[in-house]
N, C-alpha and C positions, 0 to 999 in steps of 0.2 A: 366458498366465501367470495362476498365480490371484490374489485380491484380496489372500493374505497373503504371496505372492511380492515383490507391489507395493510395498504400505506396508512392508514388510523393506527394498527398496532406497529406500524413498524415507528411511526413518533413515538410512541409510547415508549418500545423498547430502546428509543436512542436520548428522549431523556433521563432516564433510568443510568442508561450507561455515561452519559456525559457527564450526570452526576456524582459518579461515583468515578470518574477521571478526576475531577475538580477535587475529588477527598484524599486524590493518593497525593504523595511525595515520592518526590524524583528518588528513584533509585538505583544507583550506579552499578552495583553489583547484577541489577536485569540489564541496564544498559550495552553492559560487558558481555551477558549471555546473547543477549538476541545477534550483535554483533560475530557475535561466534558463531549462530549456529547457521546466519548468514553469508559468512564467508567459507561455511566447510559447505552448506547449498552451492555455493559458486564454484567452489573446487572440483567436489563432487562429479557437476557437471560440465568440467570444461569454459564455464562464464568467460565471453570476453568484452561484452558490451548488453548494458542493462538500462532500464530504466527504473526510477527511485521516486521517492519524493522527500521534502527537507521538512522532518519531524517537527510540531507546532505545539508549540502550550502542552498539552497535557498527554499529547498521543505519543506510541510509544518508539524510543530514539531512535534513529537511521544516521545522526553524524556518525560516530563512531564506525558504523558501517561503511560508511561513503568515503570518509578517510582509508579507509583498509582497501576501499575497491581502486581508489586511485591509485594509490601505495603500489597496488600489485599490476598496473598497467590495464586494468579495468573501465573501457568507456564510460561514463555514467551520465544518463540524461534527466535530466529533471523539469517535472512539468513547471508547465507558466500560465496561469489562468485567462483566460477571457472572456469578457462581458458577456458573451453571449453564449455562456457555458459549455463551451470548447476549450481543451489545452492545448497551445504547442509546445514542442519539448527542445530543448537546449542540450550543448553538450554542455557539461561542466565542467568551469575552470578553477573553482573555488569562489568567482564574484558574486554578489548575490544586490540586489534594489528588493522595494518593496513592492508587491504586488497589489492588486486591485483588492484585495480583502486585507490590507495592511500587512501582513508578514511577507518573511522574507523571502523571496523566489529567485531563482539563478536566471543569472543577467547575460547576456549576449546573444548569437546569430541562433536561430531556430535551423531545427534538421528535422528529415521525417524519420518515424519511430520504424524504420524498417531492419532486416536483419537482426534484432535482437536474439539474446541467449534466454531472456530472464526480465519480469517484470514484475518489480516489489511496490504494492500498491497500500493505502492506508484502510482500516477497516475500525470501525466503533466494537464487531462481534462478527465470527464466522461460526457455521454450525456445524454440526458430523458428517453435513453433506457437499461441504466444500462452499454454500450459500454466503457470501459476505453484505454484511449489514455498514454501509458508508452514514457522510452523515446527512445524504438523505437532498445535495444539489444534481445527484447523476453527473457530475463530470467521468469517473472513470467508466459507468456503464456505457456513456458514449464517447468513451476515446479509445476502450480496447478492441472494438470491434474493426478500430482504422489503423491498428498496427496489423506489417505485412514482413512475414507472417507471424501469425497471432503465438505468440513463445508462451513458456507455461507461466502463468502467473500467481505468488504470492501475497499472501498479507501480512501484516506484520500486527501483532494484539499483545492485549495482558493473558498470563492464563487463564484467569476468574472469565477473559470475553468469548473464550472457544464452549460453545453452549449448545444444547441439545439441537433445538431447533431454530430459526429464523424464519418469520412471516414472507415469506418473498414475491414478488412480481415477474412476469414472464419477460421484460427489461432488466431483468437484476441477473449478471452476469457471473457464473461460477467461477470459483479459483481452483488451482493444481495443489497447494499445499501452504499451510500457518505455519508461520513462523512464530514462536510465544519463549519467553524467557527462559522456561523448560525445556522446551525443545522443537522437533518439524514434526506437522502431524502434516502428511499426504493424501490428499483428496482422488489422485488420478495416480494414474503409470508414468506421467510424461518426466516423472525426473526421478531422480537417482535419490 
């Protein structure tokens, strides 16, 4: 199939899913698990400096997370969008202004994403092959390739978005392991 077959089904599949974001309600008790299953990934593996992202409207929660990775003396970087569809990454202080797409993003000095343990990234749907489905501007396909060195990286979903397969593009960047309310599904060796 060709590459604009691809990216055709891959809208497809992320309307589908945004739509069906917009019909859930918040729920605290997945909140609680993903959090969990995130902090024993961290322990797990020794975590001491990560990078995150600050969960938005309908995707699924990372505060609760990000409180526990500070708590525990846990670096945490969080991206900061750029016009020209680049992030740079911040440490976190807790401050936060509004970014170029109106929510909220953490505010202060830019650092580069090097030496990390661990990089928790947002995904619409990942598949049984580790493929993660974003929502389709390539910011992280092109920011994971400029951390040094490239640490394993997760996604964070609903369960219902861990799915057979994903439409993908030879730019669409695999993940190490999902992270989902239920529980880590592990895509590689690279973590515990």
């Amino acid at each position: 199939m060709d590459e604009l077959g691809v990216a055709d089904q891959k809208q497809l599949l992320r309307a589908a899913l945004k739509a069906k974001r917009l019909a859930r309600e918040y729920n605290p008790e997945e909140a609680s698990n993903l959090n969990i299953h995130l902090a024993e990934l961290c322990l797990a593996n020794g975590v001491s400096r990560i990078a995150c992202y600050l969960a938005f409207g309908t995707e699924p929660d990372t505060e609760l997370f990000i409180d526990w990775a500070l708590d525990n003396h846990i670096e945490v970087l969080l991206p900061v969008s750029s016009r020209d569809g680049t992030l740079d990454w911040v440490a976190f202080d807790g401050t936060t202004q509004d970014g170029i797409f109106g929510f909220p993003e953490a505010s202060g000095v830019t650092v580069e994403p090097n030496n990390l343990d661990l990089v928790v990234v947002p995904a619409l749907a990942v598949d049984q092959f580790g493929m993660r489905l974003g929502k389709g501007k390539g910011f992280y396909d092109r920011a994971l390739p400029k951390f040094n060195p490239l640490p394993p990286v997760v996604a964070v979903i609903f369960d219902e978005e861990l799915l057979d397969s994903i439409p993908s593009e030879s730019h669409d960047h695999p993940i190490d392991a999902a992270i989902t309310p239920s529980g880590i599904k592990h895509f590689t060796q690279r973590l515990k």
